[in-house]
C-alpha positions in Angstrom: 78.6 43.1 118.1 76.3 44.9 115.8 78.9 48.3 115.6 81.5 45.9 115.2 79.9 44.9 112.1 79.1 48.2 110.9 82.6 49.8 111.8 83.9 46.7 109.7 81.3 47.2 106.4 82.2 51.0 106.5 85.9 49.9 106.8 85.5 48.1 103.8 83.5 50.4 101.6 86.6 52.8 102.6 89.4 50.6 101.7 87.7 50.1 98.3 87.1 53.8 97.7 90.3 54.5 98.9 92.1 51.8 96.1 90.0 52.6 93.3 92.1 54.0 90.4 91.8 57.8 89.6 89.7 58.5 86.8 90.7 61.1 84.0 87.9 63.7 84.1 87.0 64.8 80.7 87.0 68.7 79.6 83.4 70.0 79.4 85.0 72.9 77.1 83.1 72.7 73.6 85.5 72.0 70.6 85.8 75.3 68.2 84.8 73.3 66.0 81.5 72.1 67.2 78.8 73.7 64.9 76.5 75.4 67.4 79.7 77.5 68.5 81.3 80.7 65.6 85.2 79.5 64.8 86.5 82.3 66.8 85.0 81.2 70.0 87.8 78.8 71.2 87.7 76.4 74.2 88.7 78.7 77.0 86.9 81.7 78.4 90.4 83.4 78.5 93.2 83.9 76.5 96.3 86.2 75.3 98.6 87.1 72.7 101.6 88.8 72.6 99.4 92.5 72.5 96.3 91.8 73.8 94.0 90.0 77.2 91.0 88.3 75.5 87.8 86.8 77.0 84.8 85.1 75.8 81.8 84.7 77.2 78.3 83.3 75.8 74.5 83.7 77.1 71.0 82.5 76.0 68.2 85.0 75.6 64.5 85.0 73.6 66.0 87.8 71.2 69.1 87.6 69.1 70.3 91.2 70.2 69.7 90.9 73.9 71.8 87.6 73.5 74.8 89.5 72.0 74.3 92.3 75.1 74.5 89.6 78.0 76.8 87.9 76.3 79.3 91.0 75.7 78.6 91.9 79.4 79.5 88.6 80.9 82.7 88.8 78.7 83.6 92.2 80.0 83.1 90.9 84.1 85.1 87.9 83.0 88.2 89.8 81.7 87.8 92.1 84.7 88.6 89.1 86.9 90.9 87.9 84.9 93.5 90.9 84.8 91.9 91.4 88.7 93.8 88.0 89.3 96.4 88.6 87.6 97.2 92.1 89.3 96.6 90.9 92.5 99.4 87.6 91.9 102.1 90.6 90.6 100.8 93.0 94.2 101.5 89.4 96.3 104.5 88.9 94.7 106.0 91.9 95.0 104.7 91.3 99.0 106.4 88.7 99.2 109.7 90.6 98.0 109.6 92.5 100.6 107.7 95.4 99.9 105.9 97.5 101.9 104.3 99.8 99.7 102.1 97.3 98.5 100.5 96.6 101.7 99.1 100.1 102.0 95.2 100.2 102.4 95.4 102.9 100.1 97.8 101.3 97.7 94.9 98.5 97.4 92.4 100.9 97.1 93.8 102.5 94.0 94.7 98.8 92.3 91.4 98.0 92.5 90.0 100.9 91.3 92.5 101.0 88.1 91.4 97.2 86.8 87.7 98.2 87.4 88.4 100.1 84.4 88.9 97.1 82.1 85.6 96.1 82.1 84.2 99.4 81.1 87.3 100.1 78.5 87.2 96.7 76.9 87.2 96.5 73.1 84.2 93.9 71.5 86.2 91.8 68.9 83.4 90.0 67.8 80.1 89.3 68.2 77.4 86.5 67.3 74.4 84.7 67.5 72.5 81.3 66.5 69.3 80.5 67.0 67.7 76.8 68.0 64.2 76.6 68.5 63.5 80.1 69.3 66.0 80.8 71.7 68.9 82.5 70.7 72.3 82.3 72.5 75.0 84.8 71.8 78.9 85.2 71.8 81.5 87.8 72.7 84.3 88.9 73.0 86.3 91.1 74.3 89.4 92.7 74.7 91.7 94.7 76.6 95.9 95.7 74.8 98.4 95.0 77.1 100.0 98.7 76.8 96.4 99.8 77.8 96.0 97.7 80.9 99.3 99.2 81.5 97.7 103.4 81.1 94.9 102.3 83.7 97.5 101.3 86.0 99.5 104.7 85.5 96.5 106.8 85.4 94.6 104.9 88.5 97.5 105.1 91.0 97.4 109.3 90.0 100.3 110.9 91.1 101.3 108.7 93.9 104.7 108.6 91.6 106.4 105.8 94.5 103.5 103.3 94.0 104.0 104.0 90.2 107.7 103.3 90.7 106.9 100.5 92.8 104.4 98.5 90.9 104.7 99.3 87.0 108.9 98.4 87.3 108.6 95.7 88.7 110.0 92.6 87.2 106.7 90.5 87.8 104.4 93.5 86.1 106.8 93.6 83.4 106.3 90.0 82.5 102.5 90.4 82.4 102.5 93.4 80.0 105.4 91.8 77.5 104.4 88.5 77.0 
């Protein structure tokens, strides 16, 4: 009798979870316009234009210099993943097509290799830092031109001319660099 009661109470409790309405979660993004944050800053990490990948990144430190630094840094491994992501969805794509080029170990190897080269090529845009009761948190960021992501590509697949042919014309890796 007693599990019967129990199996009924968590019944219950289920039912009423289950019914209860959906409720909107709020974005944790801060505004651009919120004070403690520079105008450029914007309320996502990523971002594009029509020439340019952008990310933005920010990080607290006891120094207003050091702030900057680990703030540029992050926003240099965030626009790595990024265009990481986005490379990978044009490689699956083109997978999915058919293609077997793009399956190749080595092929993989040499993707990779090319969009490690964002983080280290990355422009800084812009740079700041506030300070609040001696701790001072910085801002970057960063960015990488479309037609340069493009010359990593090129250069990191060498002269493998097929996976060149293969990747840089297709329609999906098109779209990413013209949009």
């Amino acid at each position: 009798m007693k599990k019967t009661s129990k199996l009924a109470f968590i019944a219950v409790v289920l039912l009423m979870v289950a019914c209860s309405g959906a409720n909107e979660l709020s974005n944790t993004k801060t505004p651009a316009a919120n004070a403690l944050y520079p105008s450029w800053y914007g309320a996502y990490e990523f971002s594009s234009d029509t020439t340019s990948f952008y990310a933005r990144a920010t990080a607290v430190a006891s120094d207003a210099d050091m702030a900057k630094l680990r703030a540029e840094k992050e926003a240099r491994a965030l626009l790595e993943s990024y265009i990481a992501q986005e490379l990978e969805d044009v490689r699956s794509e083109l997978e999915r097509d058919g293609s077997s080029i793009v399956k190749e170990p080595n092929f993989i190897l040499m993707l990779r290799n090319a969009h490690l080269k964002v983080e280290e090529e990355a422009s800084v845009v812009d740079t700041e830092h506030f300070e609040k009761d001696g701790v001072y948190r910085g801002f970057a960021m960063v960015e990488v031109r479309r037609l340069r992501l493009k010359a990593f590509i090129e250069s990191g697949f060498g002269s493998k001319n097929s996976y060149i042919k293969e990747y840089l014309e297709s329609p999906a890796f098109k779209e990413l660099i013209s949009l």
